[in-house]
C-alpha positions as CSV (number, residue, x, y, z in Angstrom):
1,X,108.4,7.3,-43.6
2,X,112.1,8.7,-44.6
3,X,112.0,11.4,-42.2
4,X,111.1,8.8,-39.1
5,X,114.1,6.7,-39.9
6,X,116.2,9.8,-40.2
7,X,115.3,10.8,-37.0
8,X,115.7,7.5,-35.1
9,X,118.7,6.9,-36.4
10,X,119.8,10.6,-35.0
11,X,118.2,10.1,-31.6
12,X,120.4,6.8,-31.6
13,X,123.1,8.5,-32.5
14,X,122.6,11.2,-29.8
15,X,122.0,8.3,-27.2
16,X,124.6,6.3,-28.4
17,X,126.9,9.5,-27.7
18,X,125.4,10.5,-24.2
19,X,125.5,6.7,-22.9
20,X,128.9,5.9,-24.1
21,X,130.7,7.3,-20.8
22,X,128.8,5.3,-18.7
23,X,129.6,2.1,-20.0
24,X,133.6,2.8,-20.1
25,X,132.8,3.3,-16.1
26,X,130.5,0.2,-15.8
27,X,133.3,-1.6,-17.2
28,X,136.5,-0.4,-15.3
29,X,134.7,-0.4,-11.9
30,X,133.7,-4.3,-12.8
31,X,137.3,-4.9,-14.5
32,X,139.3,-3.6,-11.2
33,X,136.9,-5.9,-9.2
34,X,135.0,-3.2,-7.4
35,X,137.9,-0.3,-7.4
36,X,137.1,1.9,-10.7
37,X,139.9,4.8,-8.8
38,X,142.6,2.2,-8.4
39,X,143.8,2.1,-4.7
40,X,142.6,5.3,-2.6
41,X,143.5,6.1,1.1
42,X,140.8,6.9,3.6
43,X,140.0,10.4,4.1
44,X,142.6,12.0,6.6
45,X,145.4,9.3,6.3
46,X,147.5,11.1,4.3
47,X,149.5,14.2,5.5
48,X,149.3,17.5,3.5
49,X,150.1,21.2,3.8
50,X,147.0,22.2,4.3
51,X,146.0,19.7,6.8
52,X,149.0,20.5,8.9
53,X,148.3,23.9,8.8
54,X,144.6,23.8,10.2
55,X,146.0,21.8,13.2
56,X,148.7,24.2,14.0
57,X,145.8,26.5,13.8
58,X,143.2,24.7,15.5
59,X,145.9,24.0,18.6
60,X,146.8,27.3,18.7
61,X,143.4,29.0,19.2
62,X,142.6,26.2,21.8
63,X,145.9,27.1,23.8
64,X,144.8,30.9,23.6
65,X,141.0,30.3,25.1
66,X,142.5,27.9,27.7
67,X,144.9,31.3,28.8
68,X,142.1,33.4,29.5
C-alpha cells in the first residue's frame, strides 16, 4: 500500500509541475481583462526594415514587367 501512495504522490508532483505554466497564463490573460501580451499592434501597422525592404522590392520587379 506504501508503494501506491509513493507513486501518487509523484504523479501529483509531476502534474503539479507540468500544469503549473498554464495556470500563470490562465491568470494573466483574465488579470489584463482579456490581453495576456499587454497592448499589441495589428499585423502590418508597424514599419520595419524588413518590411520596407520587400516593398522596394516588390515595386521594383512590378516596374521591370510593366517595361517589357
Amino acid at each position: 500500500m506504501g508503494g501506491v501512495i509513493e507513486l501518487f504522490l509523484i504523479m501529483l508532483a509531476i502534474a503539479t509541475a507540468a500544469f503549473v505554466p498554464l495556470g500563470y497564463f490562465i491568470y494573466i490573460y483574465t488579470r489584463k481583462n482579456g490581453e495576456p501580451f499587454g497592448e499589441t499592434e495589428p499585423h502590418g501597422d508597424s514599419h520595419s526594415f524588413v518590411n520596407d525592404l520587400a516593398e522596394t522590392a516588390i515595386d521594383f520587379i512590378k516596374t521591370r514587367l510593366a517595361k517589357k
